[in-house]
C-alpha positions as CSV (number, residue, x, y, z in Angstrom):
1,X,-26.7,73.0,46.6
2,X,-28.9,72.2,43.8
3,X,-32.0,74.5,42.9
4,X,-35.4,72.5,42.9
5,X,-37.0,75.2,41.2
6,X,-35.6,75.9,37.8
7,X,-35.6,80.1,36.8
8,X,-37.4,80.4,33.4
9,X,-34.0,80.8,31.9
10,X,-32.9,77.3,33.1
11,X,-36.0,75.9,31.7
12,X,-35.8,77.3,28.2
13,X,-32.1,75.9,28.2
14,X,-33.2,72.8,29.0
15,X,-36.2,72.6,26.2
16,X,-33.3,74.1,24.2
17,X,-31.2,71.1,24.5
18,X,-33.1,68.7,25.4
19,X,-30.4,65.5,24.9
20,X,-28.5,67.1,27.7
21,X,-29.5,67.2,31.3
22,X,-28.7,70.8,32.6
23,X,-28.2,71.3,36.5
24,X,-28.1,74.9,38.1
25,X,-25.8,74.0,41.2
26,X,-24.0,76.9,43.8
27,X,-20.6,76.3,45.4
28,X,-20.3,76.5,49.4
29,X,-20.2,80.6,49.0
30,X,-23.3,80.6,47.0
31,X,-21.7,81.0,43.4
32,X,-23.1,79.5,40.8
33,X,-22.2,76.5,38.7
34,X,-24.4,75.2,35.9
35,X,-23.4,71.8,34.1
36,X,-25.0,70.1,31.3
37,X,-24.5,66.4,30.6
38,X,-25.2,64.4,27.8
39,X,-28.2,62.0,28.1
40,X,-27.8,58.7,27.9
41,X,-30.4,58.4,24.7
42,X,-28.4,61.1,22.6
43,X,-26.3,58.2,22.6
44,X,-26.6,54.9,24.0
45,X,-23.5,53.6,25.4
46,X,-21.1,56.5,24.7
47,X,-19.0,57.8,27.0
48,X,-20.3,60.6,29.4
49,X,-20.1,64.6,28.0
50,X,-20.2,66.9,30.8
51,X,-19.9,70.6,30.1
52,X,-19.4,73.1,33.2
53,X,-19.9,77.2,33.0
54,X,-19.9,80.1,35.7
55,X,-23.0,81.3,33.9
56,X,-26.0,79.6,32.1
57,X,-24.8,82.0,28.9
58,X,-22.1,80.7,28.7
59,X,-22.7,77.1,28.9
60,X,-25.9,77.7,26.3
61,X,-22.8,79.0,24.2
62,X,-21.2,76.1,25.0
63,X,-23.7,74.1,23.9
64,X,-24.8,75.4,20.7
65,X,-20.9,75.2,19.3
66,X,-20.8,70.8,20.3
67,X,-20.7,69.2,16.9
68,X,-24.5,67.5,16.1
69,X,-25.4,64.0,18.0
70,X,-26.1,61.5,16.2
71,X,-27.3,57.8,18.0
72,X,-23.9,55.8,18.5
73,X,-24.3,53.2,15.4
74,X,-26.6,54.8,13.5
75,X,-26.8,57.9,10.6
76,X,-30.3,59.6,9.4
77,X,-29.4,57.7,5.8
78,X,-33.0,56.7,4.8
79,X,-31.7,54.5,1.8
């Protein structure tokens, strides 16, 4: 089941991260399941990241400890 409306929690995380798309799902027994995957503009043509977590803690945690994103075939060099 996926929730259509997002706990205040779920929307910070998602202004948080913003180059992910982060999805608050619950299992058949109601348990939930939060997933984050990498947006397509973070980088264009990449293969897809998806992070899972029993808890939106824990994903957040998740997260915060991937290595910086920077767009596939590009640096921020301004030479």
């Amino acid at each position: 089941m996926y929730v259509l409306y997002p706990s205040a929690a779920l929307r910070q995380a998602r202004a948080r991260f913003a180059h992910y798309a982060i999805s608050e799902l619950h299992d058949e027994h109601g348990r939930p399941d939060y997933t984050a995957v990498l947006t397509e503009t973070a980088r264009p043509g990449a293969l897809a990241l998806l992070l899972r977590a029993p808890t939106l803690e824990q994903l957040c945690a998740r997260l915060a400890a991937q290595p910086p994103r920077v767009p596939q075939g590009g640096t921020d060099e301004h030479a």
